[in-house]
C-alpha positions in Angstrom: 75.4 115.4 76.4 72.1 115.8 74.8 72.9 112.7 72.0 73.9 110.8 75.2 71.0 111.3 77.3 68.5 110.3 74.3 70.7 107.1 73.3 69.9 106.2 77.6 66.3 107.2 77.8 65.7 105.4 74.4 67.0 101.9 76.2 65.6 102.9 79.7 62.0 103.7 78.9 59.1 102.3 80.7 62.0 100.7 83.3 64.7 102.0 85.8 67.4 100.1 85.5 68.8 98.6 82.4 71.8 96.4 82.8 72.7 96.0 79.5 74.3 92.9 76.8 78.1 94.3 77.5 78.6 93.2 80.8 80.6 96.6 82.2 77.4 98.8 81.1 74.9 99.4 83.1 72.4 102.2 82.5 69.1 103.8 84.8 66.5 106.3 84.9 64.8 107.5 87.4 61.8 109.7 87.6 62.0 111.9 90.9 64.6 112.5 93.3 65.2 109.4 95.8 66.4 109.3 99.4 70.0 108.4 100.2 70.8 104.4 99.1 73.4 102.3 101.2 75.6 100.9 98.4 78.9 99.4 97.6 80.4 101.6 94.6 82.8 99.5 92.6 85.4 100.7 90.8 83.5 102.6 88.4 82.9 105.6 86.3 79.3 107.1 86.6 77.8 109.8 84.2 74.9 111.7 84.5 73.2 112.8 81.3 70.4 114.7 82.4 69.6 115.5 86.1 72.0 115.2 89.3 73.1 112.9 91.8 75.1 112.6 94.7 77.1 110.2 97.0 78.8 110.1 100.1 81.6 108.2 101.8 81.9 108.9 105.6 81.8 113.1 105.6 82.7 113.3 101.6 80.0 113.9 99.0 79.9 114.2 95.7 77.8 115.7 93.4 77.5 115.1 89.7 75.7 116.1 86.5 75.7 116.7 83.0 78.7 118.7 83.6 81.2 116.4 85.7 81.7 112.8 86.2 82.1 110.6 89.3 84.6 108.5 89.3 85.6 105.1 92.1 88.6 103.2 91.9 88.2 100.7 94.8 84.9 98.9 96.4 83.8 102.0 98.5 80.9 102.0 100.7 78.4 104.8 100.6 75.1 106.3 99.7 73.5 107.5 96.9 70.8 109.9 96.0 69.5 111.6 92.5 68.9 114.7 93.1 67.7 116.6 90.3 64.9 114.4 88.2 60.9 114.9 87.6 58.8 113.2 85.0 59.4 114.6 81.8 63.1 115.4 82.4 64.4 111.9 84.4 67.4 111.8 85.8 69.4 109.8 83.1 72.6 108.4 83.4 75.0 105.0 83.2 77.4 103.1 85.0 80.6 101.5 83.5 82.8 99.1 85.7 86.5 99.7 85.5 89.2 97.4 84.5 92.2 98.3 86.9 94.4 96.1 84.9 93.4 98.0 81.5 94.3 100.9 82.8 97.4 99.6 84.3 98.3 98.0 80.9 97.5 101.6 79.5 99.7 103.2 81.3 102.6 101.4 80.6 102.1 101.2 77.2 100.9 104.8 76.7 103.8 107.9 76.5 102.1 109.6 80.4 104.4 111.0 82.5 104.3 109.0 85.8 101.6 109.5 88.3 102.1 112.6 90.6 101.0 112.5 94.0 97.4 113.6 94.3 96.1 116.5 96.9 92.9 114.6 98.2 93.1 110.3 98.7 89.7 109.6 98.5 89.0 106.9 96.3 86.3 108.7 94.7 86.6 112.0 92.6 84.4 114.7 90.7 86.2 114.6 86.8 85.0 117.1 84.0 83.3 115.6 81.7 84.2 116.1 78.0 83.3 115.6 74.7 86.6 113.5 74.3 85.2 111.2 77.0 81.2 111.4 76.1 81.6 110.1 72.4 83.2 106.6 73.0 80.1 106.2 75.5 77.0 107.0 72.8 78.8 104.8 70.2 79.2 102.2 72.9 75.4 102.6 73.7 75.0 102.5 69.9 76.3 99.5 69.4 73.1 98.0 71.4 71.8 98.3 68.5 73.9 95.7 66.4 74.2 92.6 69.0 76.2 90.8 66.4 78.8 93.4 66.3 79.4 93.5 70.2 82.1 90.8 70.5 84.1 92.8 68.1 83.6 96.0 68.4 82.8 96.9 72.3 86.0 95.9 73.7 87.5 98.4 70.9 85.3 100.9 72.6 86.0 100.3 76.2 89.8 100.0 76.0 89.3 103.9 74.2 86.8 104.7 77.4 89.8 103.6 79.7 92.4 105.7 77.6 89.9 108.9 77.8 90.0 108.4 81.3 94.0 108.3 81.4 94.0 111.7 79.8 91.4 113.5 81.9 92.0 115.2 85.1 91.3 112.4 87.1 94.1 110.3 85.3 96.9 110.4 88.6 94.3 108.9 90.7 93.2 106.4 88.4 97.1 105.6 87.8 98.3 105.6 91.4 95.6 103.1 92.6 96.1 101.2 89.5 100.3 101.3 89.9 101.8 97.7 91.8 103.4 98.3 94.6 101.8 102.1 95.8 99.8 102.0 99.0 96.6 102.6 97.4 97.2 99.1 95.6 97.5 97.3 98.4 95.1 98.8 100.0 92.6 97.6 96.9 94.3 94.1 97.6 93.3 94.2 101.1 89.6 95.5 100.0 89.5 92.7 97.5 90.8 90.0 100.2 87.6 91.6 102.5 85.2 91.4 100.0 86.0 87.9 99.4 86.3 86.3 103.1 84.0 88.8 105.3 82.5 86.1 107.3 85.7 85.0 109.0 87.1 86.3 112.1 89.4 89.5 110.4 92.9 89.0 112.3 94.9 92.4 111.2 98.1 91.0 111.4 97.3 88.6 108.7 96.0 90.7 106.0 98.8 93.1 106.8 100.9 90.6 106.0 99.1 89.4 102.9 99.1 92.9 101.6 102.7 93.8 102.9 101.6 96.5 104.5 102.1 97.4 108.7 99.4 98.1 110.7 99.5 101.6 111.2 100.4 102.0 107.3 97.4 99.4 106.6 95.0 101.6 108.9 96.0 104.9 107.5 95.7 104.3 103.9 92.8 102.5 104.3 90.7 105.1 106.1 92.1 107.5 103.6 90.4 105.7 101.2 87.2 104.2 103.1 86.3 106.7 105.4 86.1 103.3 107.6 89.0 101.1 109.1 88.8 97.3 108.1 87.0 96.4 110.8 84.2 98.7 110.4 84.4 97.7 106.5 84.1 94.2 107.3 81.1 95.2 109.1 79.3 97.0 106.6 79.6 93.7 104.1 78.4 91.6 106.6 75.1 93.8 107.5 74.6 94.3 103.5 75.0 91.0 102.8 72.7 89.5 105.9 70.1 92.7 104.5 70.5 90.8 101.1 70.0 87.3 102.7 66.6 88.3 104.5 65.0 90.4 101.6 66.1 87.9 98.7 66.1 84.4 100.5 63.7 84.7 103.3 66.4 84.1 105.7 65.3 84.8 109.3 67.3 87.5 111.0 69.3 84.9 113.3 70.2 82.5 110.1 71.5 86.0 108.4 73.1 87.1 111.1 75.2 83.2 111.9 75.9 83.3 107.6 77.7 86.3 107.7 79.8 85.4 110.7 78.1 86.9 113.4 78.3 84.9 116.8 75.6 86.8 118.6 72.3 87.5 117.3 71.7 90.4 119.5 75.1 92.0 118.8 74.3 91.6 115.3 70.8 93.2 115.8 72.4 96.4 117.3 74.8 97.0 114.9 72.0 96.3 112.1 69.7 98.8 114.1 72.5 101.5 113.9 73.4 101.2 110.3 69.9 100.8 108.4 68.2 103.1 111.6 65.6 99.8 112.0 66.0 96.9 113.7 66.0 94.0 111.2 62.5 92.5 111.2 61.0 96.0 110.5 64.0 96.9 108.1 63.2 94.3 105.8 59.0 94.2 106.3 59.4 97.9 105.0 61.9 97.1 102.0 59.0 95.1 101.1 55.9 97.4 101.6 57.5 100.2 99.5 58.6 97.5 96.7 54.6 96.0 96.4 53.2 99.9 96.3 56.2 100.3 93.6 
């Protein structure tokens, strides 16, 4: 992992984050360890080059290093924390957003016996990481290096990145969410639905019935795979996205709250209260204190 960790530190110096020309690759450093981060984790395979992180979905965490991979199929919320970095050896590492579909297409195409059914249905997963699986990710980084060769040769790469994954141990969890018609998929359709319309009323019965799911199937699966049930993930857009509104466009806490569908300001304001520990006015004054000393 060494070759890998030098190809990120080489394109992260002197910044932390480095979202790079190929739009599913996103690389970071960071310096010291960081308190735990509210964030939505797409589906997603993050490595960890030097250093450690962690994150955690309802009661779950996960910890990663050079070692092992983290790996999200569906838009999870969470929070994440590095938790092994100092200044001379950063925590290094990179983010690549999955293509469902790919991996889908892979599958079908690809001799793999079918999915079985997996032990633990979390959306997220620990996976070993290999030398099989590093490579395709420093020539990928390499490529950086020749922007004219990018159209060409990165999606060679990335279709080899989601066929690595197909043949690690994480493969029947990537498969099953991935496979039309299992209840993790509709599950992602319902996530996707969510993520899309979270300012209007949710009515169960209607995204049960766009999903083709029941309710109690709908509520099961989902919390399996959430740790939250829609409602509460409905929620959690809305207060990340009204968090977004006030810190990026000045919003007032009332115009946030009335964007992301909130009817009651002061409903809004205790449920903001107990998910960022701070009402919002002093929420987002601190966001930007610690941002101007940064």
């Amino acid at each position: 992992m060494q070759t890998l960790a030098d190809a990120i530190a080489h394109w992260t110096q002197g910044r932390e984050d480095y979202p790079t020309p190929i739009a599913n690759l996103f690389l970071y450093r960071r310096n010291q360890p960081t308190p735990p981060q509210v964030c939505l984790v797409e589906p997603s395979i993050v490595c960890v080059a030097q250093g450690a992180k962690q994150l955690v979905i309802g009661e779950q965490s996960y910890r990663y290093d050079a070692r092992r991979f983290m790996v999200a199929a569906l838009n999870l919320p969470g929070s994440t924390q590095v938790l092994e970095a100092q200044p001379d050896r950063p925590c290094l590492g990179l983010v690549y957003k999955l293509d469902l579909r790919a991996i889908a297409e892979l599958s079908a195409h690809s001799k793999l016996a079918a999915p079985a059914e997996i032990a633990s249905q979390g959306a997220a997963a620990i996976g070993s990481m290999t030398p099989a699986l590093a490579h395709p990710f420093q020539r990928l980084i390499a490529l950086l290096d020749e922007p004219e060769s990018l159209p060409v040769l990165a999606p060679l790469i990335e279709r080899e990145i989601h066929y690595r994954l197909l043949l690690s141990d994480q493969s029947a969890r990537l498969r099953q969410i991935a496979s039309a018609g299992s209840q993790s998929f509709r599950v992602a359709r319902a996530l996707d639905w969510l993520r899309e319309h979270y300012a209007l009323p949710l009515r169960v019965d209607e995204l049960t019935a766009r999903v083709n799911m029941s309710t109690s199937n709908l509520h099961l699966h989902f919390r399996q795979l959430t740790a939250m049930s829609p409602l509460q993930y409905q929620k959690w857009l809305r207060l990340n996205e009204a968090r977004r509104l006030m810190l990026n466009e000045q919003l007032d806490a009332a115009s946030a709250a009335f964007k992301v569908g909130y009817e009651s300001p002061s409903q809004f304001s205790r449920e903001y209260s107990r998910l960022f520990r701070a009402p919002p006015k002093r929420d987002i004054d601190t966001m930007r204190r610690e941002a101007a000393v940064a």
